[in-house]
N, C-alpha and C positions, 0 to 999 in steps of 0.2 A: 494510636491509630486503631480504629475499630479491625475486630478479629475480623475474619472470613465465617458467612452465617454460615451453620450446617445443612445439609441437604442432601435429599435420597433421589435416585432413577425413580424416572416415571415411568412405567411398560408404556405409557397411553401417546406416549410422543413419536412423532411419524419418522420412520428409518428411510428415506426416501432419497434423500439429500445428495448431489452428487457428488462424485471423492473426487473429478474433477473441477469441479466451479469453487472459487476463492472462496472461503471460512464455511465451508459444508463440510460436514461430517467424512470421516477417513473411509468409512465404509456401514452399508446399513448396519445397524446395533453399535458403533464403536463411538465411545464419547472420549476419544483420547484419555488427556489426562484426570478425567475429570469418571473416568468407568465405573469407580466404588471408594466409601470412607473420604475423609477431606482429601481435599485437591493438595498433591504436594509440591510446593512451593518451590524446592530448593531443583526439584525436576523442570521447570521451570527453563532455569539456567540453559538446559541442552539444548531447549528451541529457540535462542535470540541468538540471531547471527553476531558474529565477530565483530563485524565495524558497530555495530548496535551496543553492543557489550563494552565494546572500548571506549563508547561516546559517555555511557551510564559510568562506569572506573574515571574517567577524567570528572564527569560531574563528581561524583561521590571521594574522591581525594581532593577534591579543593573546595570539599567543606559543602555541601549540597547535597538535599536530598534528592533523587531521581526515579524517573519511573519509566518501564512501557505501558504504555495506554491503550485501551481502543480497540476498533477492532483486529488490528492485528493480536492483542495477548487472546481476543477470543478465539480467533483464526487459529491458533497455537494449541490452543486447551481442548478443542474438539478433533485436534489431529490434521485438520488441513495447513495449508501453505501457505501463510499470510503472502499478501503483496507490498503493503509499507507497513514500514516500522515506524511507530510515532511515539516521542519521549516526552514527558511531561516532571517538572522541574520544580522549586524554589528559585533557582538563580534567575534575576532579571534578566531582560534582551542584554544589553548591553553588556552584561558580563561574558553572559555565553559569548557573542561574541568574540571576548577578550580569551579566553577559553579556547575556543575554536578557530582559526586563523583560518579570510579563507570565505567566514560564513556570512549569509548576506540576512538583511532586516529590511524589511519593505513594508509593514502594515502595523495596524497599532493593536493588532491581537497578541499582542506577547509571542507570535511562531518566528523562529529563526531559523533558516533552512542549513542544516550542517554536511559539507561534505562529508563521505562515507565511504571513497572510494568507487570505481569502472563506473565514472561517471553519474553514480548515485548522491542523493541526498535524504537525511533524516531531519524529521519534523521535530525542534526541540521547542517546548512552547511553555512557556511561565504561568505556574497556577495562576486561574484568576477567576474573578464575579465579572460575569455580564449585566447589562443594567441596560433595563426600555432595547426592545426590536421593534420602531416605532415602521419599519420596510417590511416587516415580516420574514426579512431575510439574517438581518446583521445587527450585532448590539450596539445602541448609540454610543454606548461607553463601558469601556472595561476597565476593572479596578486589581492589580496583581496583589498576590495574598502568600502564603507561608502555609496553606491549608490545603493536603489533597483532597480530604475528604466534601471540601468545599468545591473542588475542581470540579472531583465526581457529580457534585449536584448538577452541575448544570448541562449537564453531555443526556443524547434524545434517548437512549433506550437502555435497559440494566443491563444488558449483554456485554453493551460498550462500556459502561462505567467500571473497569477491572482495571487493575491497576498492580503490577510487579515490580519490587524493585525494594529500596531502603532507602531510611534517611541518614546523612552523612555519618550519625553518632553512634549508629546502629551495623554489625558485622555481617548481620544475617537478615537475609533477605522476607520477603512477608507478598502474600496473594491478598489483596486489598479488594474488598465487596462492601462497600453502605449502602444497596439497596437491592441485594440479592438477586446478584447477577448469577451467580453459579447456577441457585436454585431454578433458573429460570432457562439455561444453560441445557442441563441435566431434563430439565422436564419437556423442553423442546417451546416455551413459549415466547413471543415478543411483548414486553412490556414497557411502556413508557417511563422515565424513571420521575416519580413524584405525579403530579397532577396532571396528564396527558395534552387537556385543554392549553395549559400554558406552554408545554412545550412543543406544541404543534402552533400554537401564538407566535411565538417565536420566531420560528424559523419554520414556513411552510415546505420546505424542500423534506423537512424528515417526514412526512404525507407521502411523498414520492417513495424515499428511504424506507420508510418500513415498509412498505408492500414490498420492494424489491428484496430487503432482506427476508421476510418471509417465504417468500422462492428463494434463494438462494440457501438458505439455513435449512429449508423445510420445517418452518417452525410453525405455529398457530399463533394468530394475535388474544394476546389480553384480552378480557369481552370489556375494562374501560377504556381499554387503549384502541380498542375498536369502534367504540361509542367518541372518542375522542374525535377520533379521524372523521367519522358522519359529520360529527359538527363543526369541525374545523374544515370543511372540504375545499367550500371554497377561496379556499386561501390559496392554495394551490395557484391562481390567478398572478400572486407575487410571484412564482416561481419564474425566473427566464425559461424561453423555450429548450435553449440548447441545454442547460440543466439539467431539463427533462428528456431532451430525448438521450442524454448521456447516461441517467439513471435508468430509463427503457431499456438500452441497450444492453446494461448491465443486468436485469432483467430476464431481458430474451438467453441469456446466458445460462441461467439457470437450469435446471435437470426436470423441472417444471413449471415452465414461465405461467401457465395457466393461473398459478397459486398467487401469484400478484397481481395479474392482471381484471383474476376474478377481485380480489381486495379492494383494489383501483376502482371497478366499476362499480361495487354491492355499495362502498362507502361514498358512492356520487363525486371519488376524485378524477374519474376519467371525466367525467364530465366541462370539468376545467381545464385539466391536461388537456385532452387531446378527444374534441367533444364529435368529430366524427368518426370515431370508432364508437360511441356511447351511443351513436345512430341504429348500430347493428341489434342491439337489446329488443327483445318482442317479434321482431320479425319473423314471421314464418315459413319456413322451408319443409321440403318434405323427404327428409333425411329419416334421421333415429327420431320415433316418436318422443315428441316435446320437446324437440330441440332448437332451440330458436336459433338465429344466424348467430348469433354470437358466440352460444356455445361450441356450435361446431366450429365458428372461429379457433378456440381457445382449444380446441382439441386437437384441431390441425397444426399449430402453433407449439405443441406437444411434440407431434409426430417428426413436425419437422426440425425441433429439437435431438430428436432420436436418429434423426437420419442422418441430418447433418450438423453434428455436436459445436462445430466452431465455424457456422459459417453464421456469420449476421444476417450477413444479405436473404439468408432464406427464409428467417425467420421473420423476418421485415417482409416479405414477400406474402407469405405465409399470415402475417396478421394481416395486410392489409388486400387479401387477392378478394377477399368478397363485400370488402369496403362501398361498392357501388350498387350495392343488392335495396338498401334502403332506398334510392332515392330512383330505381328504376323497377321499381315494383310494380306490376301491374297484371291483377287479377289471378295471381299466384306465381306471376312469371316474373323473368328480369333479364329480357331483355337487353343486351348490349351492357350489362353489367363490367363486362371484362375493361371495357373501355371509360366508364365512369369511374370505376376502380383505382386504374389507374392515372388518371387527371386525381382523385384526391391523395394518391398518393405520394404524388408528384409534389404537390402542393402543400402537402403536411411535413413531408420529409425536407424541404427545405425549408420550411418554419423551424424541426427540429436540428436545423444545421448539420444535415448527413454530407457529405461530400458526394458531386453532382456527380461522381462516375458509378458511385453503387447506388445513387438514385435511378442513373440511367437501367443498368443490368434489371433491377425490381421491377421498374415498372414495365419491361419490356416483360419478364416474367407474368407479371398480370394480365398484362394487355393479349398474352398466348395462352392462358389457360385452360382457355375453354373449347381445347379442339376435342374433336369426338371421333376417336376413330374405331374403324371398324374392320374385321378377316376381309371385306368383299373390298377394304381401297386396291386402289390397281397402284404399283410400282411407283407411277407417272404421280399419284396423290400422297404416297409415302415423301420422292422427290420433292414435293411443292412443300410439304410441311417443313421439308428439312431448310431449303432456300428460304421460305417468309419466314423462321423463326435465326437461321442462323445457327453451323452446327455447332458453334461455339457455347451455346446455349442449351441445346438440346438436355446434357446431362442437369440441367437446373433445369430443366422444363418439367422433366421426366417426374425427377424430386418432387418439385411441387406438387404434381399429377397425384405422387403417393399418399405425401403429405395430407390433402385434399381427400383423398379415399378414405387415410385410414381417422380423418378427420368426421367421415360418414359414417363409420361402422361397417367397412368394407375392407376388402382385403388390401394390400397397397397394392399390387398388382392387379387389381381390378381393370377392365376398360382392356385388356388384351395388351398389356404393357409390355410384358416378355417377349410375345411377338414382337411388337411396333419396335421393339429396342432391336430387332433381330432383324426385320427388314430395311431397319434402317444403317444396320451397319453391313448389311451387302450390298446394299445402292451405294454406301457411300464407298465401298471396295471396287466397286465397277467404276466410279467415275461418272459424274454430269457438270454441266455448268451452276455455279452457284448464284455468280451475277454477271454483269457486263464484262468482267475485267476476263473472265474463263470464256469467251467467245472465241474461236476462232476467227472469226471478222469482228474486223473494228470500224469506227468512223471514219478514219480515214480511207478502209478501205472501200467501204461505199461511196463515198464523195470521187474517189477516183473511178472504180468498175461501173457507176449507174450516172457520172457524171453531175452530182448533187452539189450544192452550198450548203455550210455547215447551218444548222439549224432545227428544228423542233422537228421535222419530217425523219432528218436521219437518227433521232434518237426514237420516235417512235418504231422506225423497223428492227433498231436494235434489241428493241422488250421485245417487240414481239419474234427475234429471231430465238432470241433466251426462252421466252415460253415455248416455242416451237421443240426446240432441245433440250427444253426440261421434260417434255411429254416423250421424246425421243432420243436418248442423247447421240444417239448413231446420227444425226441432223446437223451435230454439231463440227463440219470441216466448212475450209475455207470454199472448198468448189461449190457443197450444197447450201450453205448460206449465200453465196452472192444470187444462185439460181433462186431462190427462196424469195429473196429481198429484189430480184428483177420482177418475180410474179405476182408479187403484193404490190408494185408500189404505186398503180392507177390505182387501186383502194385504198392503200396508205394516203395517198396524197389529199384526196379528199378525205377524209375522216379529216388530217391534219387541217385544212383548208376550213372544214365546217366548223372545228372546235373554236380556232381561230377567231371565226366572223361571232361565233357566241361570244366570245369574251367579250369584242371589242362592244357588241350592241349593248351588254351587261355594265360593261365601262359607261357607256353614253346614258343610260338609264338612272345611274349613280352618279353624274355629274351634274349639278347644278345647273351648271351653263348652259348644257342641251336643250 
């Protein structure tokens, strides 16, 4: 089995990486195990969990070589947390199986999923040769082999090609690199393992995968692994939606999603992904000199990163809140932007298979972005903001707000936010109605006290008893609403009566038969 190559720190590698987000570094400057001199091996041992440890002792006493693979040993060697463990083997499916009671085989990639315990499962999977990705996703056919170092060829980046563990005949264990994953590790970069071209051929989804581990790792790409992806962009097209937006996801997670997102766009694979954000590129706004929308997209996308470390929804927000600036541009302006915005975000996010209730929260975010407020609103406009937005929302409105600012080169609290945050939590300490349901009067009680049929009239006095008591909340009892709702309702009734006769003539105009 090929040694481990030797290999020195790079000063030139970016410390950036967060000690929170899976396989990024422990802390800026720290490379785990991998700090100075060869990586040792037998240290190793202390970062595989128990059920992981005890799956590799069952392989390796019944005669089998085993390994952990992947990015988990990398996750391990830079100090962070892995989230799976994945084992790669000699023994065929079927034996593990035999081996593991219990473990289930579903696909003909050589993986058998082995229980591990609180309901966990580890990836045991039989070296093999992939052969023709004639989908761009999956090999037509796989051939199992007796060769890790063969295994390692075929897996997308050197980081991931590492490999821990022994073969059965062997006591003492070994850090397995054939194509200088540590060196690459240590220096902070992303490299494709072998010929970039073919392995972005392959499987279009690791297009997706390397950008995202590049934010994630804080690493730089290769300049052929980078040249790879330009030419391979459009492939990306094979990838399923939900893929993609799983990989985004993981992404936005990162300590600076900017670093993939720029990847995405410079190598023309957002343009496939996800080609209305690719919309944003060129456009002009008049932010930080030479910033086109997109940049300040990706800076806000940052911010909101920092502000809210584990919310998705914000950052989903946050990429797509000025989504609608391209296509409502007009003469430097954009108009109703907040509202195009949101329709494509709408629209995107369930192409990428988000789930429609943090679809709903974003876009609802977009669609309020763009209030403007100012020391001269009165009480009554504080009020109305907090009702049309919903105070449930408020502190993700706010968010975004900053996000947004500090997205401009502005402070986050620009736009008088510490105020607005201040008068909006004494309006909300005094009490007002928020909707219909906070009315002192209800429909029923109009239909009884003004003698009404239920219908389009008694709801119209109802808004307008709500807006009367949003301007006022002292308006709001049962005596001065019904007086309220006596004194409108000759001009309630006609407005109701006129809008009415518009409909129906709008109907006849649109019917054929007329």
């Amino acid at each position: 089995m090929p040694a481990p190559r030797p290999s020195t720190p790079d000063a030139r590698r970016d410390p950036r990486a967060d000690e929170r987000t899976p396989g990024a570094r422990s802390a800026p400057g720290s490379l785990g195990l991998l700090g100075g001199g060869p990586p040792d091996a037998a240290a190793v041992v202390a970062l595989v969990p128990p059920a992981v440890h005890a799956i590799l002792d069952r392989l390796w006493s019944s005669g089998h070589a085993a390994y952990v693979v992947g990015g988990s040993l990398r996750d391990a060697l830079l100090g962070g947390t892995p989230q799976d463990w994945d084992v790669t083997t000699d023994a065929r499916p079927g034996r593990i199986q035999v081996l593991f009671p219990g473990s289930h085989y579903e696909n003909r990639f050589g993986t058998v999923l082995v229980p591990a315990g609180a309901g966990e499962v580890v990836e045991v999977t039989t070296f093999r040769h992939d052969h023709r990705y004639r989908d761009h996703r999956r090999p037509d056919d796989v051939t199992f082999g007796d060769d890790l170092a063969g295994d390692l060829a075929r897996r997308d980046f050197t980081v991931n090609a590492l490999a821990w563990g022994r073969p059965a005949r062997d006591a003492r264990t070994e850090l397995v690199d054939v194509s200088g994953g540590i060196d690459d590790l240590r220096a902070g970069i992303l490299r494709a393992v072998g010929d970039p071209l073919e392995r972005f051929d392959e499987d279009a989804l690791r297009l997706m995968r390397g950008a995202r581990l590049a934010a994630q790792l804080g690493f730089r790409l290769d300049p052929a692994t980078e040249s790879g992806m330009r030419h391979a962009a459009g492939l990306v097209r094979h990838v399923s939606q939900e893929r993609i937006g799983q990989e985004l996801r993981k992404m936005l997670r990162a300590r600076e999603p900017s670093r993939g997102l720029r990847i995405m766009a410079d190598t023309g694979i957002l343009d496939g992904a996800i080609p209305e954000l690719a919309e944003q590129r060129g456009v002009p706004q008049a932010k930080v000199p030479g910033m086109d929308c997109w940049e300040h997209t990706l800076w806000t996308v940052d911010a909101a990163r920092r502000l809210r470390p584990a919310d998705d929804g914000m950052a989903l927000a946050a990429l797509f809140h000025d989504a609608g600036k391209p296509r409502t541009m007009n003469a430097g302006h954009f108009i109703g932007h907040e509202n195009a915005g949101a329709e494509i975000a709408e629209r995107v996010l369930r192409r990428l298979a988000v789930p429609g209730k943090e679809i709903a929260r974003i876009t609802h975010l977009i669609r309020h972005h763009m209030f403007n407020y100012e020391p001269s609103w009165s009480d009554s406009a504080v009020r109305r903001l907090v009702q049309r937005v919903g105070p449930d929302a408020l502190d993700d409105l706010l968010a975004l707000r900053e996000a947004d600012n500090l997205g401009s080169g502005q402070r986050a609290d620009e736009g008088h936010l510490i105020e607005l945050r201040r008068r909006i939590t004494e309006q909300q300490a005094q009490g007002f109605p928020l909707a219909l349901r906070d009315l002192a009067v209800d429909g029923n009680d109009l239909q009884r006290e003004l003698g009404l049929p239920p219908g389009p009239l008694v709801g119209a006095l109802l808004e307008r008893l709500l807006d009367a008591a949003t301007g006022d909340p002292a308006r709001n009892t049962y005596r001065q609403g019904i007086l309220d709702a006596r004194a409108w309702l000759p001009e309630m009734t006609q407005r109701v009566n006129a809008r009415g006769r518009r409909r129906g003539a709008s109907s006849d105009r649109s019917d054929p038969r007329a």
